[in-house]
C-alpha positions as CSV (number, residue, x, y, z in Angstrom):
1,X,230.8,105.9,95.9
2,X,233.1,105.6,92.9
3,X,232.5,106.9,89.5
4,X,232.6,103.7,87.0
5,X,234.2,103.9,83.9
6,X,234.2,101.7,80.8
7,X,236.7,102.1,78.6
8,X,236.7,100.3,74.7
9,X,239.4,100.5,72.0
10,X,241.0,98.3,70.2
11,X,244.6,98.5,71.2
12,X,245.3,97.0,74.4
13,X,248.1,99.0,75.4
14,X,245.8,102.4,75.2
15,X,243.3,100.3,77.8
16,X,246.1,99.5,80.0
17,X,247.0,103.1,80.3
18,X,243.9,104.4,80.4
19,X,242.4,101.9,83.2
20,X,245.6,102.7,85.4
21,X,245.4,106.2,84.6
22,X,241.8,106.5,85.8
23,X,242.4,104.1,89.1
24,X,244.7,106.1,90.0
25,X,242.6,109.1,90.0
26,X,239.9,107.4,91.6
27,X,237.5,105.6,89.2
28,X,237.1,101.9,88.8
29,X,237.6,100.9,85.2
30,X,236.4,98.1,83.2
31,X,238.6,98.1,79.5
32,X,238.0,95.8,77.0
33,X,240.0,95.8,73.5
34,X,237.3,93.9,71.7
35,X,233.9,96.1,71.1
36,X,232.2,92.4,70.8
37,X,232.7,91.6,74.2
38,X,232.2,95.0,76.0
39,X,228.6,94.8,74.0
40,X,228.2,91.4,75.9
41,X,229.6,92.6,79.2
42,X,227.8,95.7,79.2
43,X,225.5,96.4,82.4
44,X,222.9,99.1,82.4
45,X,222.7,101.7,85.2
46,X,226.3,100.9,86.1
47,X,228.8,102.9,84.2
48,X,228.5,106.9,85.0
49,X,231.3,106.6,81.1
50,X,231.8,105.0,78.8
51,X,235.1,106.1,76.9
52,X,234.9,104.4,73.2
53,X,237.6,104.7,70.4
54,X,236.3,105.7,67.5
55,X,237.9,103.4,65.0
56,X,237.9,99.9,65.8
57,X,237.5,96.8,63.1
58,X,234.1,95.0,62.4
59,X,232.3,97.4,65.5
60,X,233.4,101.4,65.3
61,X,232.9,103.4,68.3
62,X,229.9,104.9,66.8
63,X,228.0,101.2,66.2
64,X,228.6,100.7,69.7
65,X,227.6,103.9,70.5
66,X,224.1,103.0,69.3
67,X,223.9,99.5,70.5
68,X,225.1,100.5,74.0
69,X,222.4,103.3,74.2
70,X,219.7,100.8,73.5
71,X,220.8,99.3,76.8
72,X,221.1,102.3,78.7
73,X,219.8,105.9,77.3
74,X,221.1,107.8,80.1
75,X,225.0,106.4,80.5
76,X,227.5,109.3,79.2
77,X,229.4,108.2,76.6
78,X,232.7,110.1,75.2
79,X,235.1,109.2,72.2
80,X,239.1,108.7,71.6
81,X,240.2,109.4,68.6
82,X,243.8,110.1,67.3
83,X,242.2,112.9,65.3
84,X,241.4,112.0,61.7
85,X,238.1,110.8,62.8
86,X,236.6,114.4,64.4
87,X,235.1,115.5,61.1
88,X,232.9,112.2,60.2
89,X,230.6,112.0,63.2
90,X,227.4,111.2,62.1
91,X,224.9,113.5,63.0
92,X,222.3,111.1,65.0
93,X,225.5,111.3,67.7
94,X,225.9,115.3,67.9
95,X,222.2,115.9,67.9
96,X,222.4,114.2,71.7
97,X,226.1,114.4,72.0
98,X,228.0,117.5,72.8
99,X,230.9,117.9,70.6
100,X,233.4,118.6,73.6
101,X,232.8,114.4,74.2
102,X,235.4,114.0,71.8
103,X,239.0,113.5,72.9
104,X,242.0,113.3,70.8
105,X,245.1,110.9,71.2
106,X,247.5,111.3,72.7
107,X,247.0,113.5,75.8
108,X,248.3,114.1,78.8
109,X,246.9,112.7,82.0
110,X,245.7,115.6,84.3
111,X,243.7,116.9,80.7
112,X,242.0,113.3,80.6
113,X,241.1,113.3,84.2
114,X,239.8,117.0,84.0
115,X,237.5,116.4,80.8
116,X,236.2,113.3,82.4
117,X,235.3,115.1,85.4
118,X,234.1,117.3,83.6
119,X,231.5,115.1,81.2
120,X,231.0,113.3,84.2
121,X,230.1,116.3,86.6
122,X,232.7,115.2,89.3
123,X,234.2,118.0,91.6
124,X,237.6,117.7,90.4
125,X,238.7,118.4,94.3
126,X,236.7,115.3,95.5
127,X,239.8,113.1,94.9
């Protein structure tokens, strides 16, 4: 069974990468570049991630954080975050969060795949 992964930010091109990044390596990825419609689209018990940017317009990662764990209270969630965002995460998040969900932009490929198999709890030698 494949791990599913949804993946929200903003920028298209960084949900481009990331969704062929991840297929590559195995997972099936839904990306979405507008928080709005991944809210909408979301399905709970389905996603094993969700990988949110941090700073997006009108919904931040951290809103849909909140909304999306109304949904589904077990799904793992993780941030992006090109770095200036690390030191503003609201409490309420860390409290159920561990900090090592946080990944900064850019970075390389084999250290995505190995932290999201590692929030996940994937062998890294299943692939």
């Amino acid at each position: 069974m494949s791990n599913r992964i949804l993946v929200v930010d903003d920028e298209s091109d960084i949900c481009f990468v990331l969704q062929s990044v991840l297929g590559e390596n195995g997972f099936v990825v839904d990306s979405y570049d507008d928080p709005h419609i991944a809210l909408k689209k979301f399905k709970a018990d389905f996603y094993n991630l969700v990988i949110l940017d941090i700073k997006m317009p009108e919904l931040n990662g951290f809103s849909l954080y909140r909304e999306i764990k109304k949904l589904d209270r077990k799904v793992k969630v993780c941030f992006l975050t090109a770095g200036e965002m690390c030191n503003v995460v609201p409490s309420d998040i860390f409290s159920s969060q561990p900090a090592n969900r946080v990944i900064r932009k850019p970075i390389e490929n084999e250290e995505l795949i190995a932290r999201i198999n590692e929030i996940i709890g994937r062998d890294i030698k299943e692939s």
